[in-house]
Residue frames as a rotation matrix with the C-alpha (Angstrom) as fourth column:
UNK 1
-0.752 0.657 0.057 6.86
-0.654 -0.754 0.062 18.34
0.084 0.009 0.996 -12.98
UNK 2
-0.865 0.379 0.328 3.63
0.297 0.915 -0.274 16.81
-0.404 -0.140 -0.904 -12.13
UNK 3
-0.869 0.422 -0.256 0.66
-0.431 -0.394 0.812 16.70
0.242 0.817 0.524 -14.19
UNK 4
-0.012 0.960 -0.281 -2.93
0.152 0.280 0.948 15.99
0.988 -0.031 -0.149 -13.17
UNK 5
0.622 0.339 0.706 -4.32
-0.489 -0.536 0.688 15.69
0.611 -0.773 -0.167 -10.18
UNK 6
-0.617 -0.784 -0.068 -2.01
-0.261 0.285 -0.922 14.50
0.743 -0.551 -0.380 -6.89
UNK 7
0.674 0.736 0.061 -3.68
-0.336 0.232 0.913 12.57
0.658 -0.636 0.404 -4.18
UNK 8
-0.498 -0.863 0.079 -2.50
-0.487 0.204 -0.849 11.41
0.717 -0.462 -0.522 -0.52
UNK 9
0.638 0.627 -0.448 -3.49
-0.255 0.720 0.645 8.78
0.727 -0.297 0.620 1.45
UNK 10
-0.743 -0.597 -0.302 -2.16
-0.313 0.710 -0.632 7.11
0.591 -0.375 -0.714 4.74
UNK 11
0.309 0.751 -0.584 -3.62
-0.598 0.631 0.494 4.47
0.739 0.197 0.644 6.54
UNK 12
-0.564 -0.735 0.377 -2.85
-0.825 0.482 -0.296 1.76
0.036 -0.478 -0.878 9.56
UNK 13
0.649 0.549 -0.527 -3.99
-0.551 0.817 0.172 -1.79
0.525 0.179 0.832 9.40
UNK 14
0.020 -0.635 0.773 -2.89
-0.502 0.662 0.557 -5.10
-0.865 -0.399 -0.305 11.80
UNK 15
-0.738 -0.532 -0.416 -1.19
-0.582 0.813 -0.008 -7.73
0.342 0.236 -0.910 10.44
UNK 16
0.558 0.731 0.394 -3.66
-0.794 0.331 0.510 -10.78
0.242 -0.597 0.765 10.93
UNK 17
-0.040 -0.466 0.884 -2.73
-0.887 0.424 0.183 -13.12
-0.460 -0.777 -0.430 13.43
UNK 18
0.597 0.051 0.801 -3.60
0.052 0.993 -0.102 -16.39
-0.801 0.103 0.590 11.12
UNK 19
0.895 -0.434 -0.106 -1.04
-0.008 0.222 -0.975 -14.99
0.446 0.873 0.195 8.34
UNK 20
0.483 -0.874 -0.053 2.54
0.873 0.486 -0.043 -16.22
0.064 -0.026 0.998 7.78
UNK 21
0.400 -0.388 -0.830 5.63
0.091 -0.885 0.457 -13.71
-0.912 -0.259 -0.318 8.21
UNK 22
-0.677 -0.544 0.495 6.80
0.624 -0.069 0.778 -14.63
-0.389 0.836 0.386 4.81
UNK 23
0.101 0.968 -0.228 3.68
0.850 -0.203 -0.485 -12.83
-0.516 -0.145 -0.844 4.07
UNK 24
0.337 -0.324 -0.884 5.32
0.469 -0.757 0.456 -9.67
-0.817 -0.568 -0.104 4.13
UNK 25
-0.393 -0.884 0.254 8.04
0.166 0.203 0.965 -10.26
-0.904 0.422 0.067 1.68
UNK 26
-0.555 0.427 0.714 5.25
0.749 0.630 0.206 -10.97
-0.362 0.649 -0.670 -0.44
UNK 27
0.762 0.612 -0.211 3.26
0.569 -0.788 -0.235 -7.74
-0.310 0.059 -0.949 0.07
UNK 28
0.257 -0.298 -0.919 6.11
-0.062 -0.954 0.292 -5.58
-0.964 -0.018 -0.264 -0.62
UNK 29
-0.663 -0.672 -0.330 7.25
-0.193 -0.272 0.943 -7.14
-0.723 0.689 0.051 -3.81
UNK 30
-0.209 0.962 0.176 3.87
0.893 0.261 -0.367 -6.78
-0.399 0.081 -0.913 -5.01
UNK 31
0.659 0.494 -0.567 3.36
0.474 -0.858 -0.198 -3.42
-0.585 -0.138 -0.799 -3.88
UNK 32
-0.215 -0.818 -0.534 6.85
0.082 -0.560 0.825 -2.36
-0.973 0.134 0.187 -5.40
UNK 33
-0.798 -0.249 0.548 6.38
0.439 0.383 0.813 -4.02
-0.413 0.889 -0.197 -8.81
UNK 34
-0.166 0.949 0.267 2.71
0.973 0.115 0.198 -2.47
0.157 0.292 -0.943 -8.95
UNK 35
0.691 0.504 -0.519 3.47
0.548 -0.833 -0.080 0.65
-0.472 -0.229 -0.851 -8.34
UNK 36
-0.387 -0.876 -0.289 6.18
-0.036 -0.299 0.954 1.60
-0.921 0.380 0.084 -10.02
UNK 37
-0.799 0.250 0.546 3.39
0.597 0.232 0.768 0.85
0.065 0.940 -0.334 -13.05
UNK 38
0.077 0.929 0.362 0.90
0.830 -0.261 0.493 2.63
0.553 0.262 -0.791 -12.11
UNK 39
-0.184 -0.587 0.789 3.09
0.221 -0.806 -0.548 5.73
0.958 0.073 0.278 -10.54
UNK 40
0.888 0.459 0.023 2.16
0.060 -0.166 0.984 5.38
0.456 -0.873 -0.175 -6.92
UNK 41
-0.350 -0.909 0.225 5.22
-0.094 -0.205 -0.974 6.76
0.932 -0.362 -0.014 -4.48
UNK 42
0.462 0.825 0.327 5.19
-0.431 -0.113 0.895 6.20
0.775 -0.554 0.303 -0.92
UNK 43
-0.518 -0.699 0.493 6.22
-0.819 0.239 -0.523 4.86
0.248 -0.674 -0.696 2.45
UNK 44
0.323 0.684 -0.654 5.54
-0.251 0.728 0.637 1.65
0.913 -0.042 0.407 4.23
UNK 45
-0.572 -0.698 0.432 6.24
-0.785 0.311 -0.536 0.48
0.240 -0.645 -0.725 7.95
UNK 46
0.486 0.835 -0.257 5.44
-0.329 0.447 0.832 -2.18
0.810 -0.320 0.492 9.88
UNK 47
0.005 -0.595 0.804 6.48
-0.829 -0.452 -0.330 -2.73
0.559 -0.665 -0.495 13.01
UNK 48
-0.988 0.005 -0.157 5.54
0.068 0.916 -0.394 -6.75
0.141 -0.400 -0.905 13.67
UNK 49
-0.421 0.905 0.059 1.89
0.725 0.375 -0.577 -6.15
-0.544 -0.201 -0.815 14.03
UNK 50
0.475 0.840 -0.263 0.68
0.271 -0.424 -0.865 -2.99
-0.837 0.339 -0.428 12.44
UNK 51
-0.170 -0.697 0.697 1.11
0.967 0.019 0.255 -1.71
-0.191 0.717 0.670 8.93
UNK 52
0.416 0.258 -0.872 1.41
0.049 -0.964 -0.262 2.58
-0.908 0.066 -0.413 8.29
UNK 53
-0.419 -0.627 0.657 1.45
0.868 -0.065 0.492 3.34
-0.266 0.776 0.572 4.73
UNK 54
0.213 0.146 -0.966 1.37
-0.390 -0.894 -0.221 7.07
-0.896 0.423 -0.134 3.09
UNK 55
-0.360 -0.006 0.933 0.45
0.908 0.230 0.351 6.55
-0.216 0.973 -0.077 -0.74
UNK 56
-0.209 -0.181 -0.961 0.91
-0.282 -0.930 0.237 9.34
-0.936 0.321 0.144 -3.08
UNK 57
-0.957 -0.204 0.207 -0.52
0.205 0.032 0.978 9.78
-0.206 0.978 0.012 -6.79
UNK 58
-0.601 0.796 0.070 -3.22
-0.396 -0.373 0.839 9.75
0.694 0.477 0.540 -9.01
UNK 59
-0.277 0.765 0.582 -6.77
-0.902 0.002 -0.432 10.49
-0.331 -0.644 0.689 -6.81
UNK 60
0.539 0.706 -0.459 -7.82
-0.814 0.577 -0.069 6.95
0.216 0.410 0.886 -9.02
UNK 61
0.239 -0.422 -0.874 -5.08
-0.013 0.899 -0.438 4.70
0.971 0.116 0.210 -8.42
UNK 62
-0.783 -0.547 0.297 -4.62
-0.326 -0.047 -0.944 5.92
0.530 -0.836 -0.141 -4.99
UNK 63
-0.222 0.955 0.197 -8.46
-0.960 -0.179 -0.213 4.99
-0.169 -0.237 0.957 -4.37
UNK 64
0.602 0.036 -0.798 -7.87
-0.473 0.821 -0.320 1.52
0.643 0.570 0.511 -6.26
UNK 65
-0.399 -0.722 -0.565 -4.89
0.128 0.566 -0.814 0.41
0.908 -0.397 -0.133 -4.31
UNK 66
-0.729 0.185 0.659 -6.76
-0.684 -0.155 -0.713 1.71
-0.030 -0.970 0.239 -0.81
UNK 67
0.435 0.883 -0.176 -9.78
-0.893 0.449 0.042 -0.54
0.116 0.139 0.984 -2.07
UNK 68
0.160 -0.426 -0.891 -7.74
-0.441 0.776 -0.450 -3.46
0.883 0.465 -0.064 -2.84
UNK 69
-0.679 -0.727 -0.096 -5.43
-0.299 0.394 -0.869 -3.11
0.670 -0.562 -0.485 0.29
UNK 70
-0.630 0.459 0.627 -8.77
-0.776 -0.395 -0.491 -2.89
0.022 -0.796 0.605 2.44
UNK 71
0.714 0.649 -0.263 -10.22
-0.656 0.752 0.073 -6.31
0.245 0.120 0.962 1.60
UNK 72
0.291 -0.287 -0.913 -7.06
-0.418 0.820 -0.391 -8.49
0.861 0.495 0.119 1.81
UNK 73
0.614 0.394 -0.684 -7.14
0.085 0.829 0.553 -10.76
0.785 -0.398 0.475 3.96
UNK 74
0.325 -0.775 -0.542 -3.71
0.615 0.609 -0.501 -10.26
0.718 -0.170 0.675 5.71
């Protein structure tokens, strides 16, 4: 059962051209470990240059993690 409010988000973003491919590795086991705390569910692709992700959860943490992802650098 879910409780509060539910929020959905997706998004595409490039890959930038001056970061490493280990890079990657790095974002997901981030993204895994950090959500799984803070209850965010969701998909991720990337296909070698762009990234499509659909985040699901709280309307605040899904608003935090879109804020975050939208500044870093990579």
């Amino acid at each position: 059962m879910l409780r509060g409010q539910f929020f959905e988000s997706m998004y595409v973003s490039e890959f930038a051209a001056d970061a490493y491919p280990g890079e990657i590795a790095d974002i997901v086991r981030v993204a895994r470990a950090t959500n799984a705390l803070t209850g965010l569910t969701g998909v991720l692709l990337f296909d070698g240059n762009l990234f499509c992700q659909q985040l699901e959860g709280p309307e605040t943490t899904v608003g935090h993690t879109i804020a975050k992802i939208a500044v870093d650098h990579r």
